[in-house]
N, C-alpha and C positions, 0 to 999 in steps of 0.2 A: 818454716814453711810459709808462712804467714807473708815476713821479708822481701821472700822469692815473689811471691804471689806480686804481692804492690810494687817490686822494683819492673815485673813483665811489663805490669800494667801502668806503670809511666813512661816506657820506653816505649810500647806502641801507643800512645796517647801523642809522646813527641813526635813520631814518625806519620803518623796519619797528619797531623796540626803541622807538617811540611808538606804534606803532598796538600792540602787544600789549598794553601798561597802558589799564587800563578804570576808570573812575570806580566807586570803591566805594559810593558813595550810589546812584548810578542802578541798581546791583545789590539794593541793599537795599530800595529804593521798587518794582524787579519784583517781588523775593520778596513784598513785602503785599500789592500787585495780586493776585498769581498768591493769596495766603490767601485774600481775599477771596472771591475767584472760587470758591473751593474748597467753599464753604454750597451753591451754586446746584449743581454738580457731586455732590455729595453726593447731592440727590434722585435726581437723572438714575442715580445709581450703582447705587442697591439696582433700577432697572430691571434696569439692566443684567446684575446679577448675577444675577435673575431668568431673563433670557433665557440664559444661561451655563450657568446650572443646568439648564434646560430641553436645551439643547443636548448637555449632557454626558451629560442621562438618555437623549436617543437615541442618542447612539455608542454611552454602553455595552450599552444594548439589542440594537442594530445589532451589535454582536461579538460577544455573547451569544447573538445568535442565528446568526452566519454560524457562529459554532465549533461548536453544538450542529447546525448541519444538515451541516457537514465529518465531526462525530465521528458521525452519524447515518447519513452515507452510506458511511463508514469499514467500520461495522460490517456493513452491508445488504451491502458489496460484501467482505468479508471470509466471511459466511455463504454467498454465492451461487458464491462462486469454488470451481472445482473444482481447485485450486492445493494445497487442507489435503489432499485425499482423494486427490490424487498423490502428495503427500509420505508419506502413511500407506503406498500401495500400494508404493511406492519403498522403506520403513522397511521392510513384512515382508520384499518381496523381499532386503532386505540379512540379513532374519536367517531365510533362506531357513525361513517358516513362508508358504508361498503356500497364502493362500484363495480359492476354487474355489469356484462354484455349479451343482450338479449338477443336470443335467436329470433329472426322473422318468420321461420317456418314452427317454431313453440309458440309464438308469443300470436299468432293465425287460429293453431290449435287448442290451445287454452282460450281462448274466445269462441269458439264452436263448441268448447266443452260446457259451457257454461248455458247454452245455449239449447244443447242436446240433452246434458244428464237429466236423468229423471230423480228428481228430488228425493224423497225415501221410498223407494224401490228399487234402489241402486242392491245390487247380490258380488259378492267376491269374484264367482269365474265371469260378472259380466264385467268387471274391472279390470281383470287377467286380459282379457280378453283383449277389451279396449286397449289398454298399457301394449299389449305385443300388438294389434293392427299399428297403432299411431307410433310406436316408439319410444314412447317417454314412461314417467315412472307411473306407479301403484298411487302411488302418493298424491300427485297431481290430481289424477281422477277424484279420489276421493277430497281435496280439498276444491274442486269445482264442484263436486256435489252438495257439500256442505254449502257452499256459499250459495250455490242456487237456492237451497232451504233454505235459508239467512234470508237473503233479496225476495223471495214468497211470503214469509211472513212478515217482513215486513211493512211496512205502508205509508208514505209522507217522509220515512226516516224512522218512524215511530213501530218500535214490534208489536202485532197485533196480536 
């Protein structure tokens, strides 16, 4: 059984080790063909190259322009975001310089109040009071008031 087995197996071992040798003429008589052919090929090529060229001017167009409308949009949505002017307002407040826009018509009424309050006899509903005529907070009044009593006693800079 054995025999059988290895006489198969040298007889297609011969057969395959034929079919891989190839006639070196019939190799050589392609190669001219295929030369030949190569003149007719030649025309058709500078087409070709033509259209290649052509092809290659719009990709590079085509990403010339998709990058310039990415870096375009890049920008527009980098100006519009209010992401910079967080980070700024976020900055001062870490080097606690906070900038503050005063109203002309508070910053009028906080100097009349200071002016008006009566020092301690200020009363809660005359605070309510005042807070709802003028607009502004609870808070305010009573830190005008305070400060009036502050500036009364006063004297040179010096508390009497």
């Amino acid at each position: 059984m054995k025999k059988i087995i290895l006489i198969l197996f040298f007889i297609s071992s011969g057969i395959l080790l034929a079919q891989d040798r190839e006639d070196i003429r019939k190799i050589v008589a392609a190669e001219f063909e295929n030369a030949k052919g190569t003149k007719q090929e030649m025309v058709s090529n500078s087409h070709d190259s033509n259209s290649l060229m052509i092809r290659l001017g719009i990709l590079l167009f085509a990403s010339v322009a998709s990058f310039g409308w990415v870096a375009y949009r890049r920008l527009k949505l980098k100006k519009n975001s209010g992401s910079q002017e967080l980070k700024e307002k976020i900055k001062v407040l870490r080097t606690e310089k906070i900038k503050y826009e005063m109203d002309p018509r508070l910053k009028v009424i906080r100097k009349k109040l200071l002016e008006t309050v009566p020092g301690s006899q200020i009363q809660f509903d005359t605070i309510s009071n005042n807070a709802k005529r003028l607009n502004i907070s609870k808070e305010e009044i009573a830190i005008a008031s305070r400060l009036n009593m502050y500036s009364q006693k006063t004297v040179g800079g010096y508390i009497a």
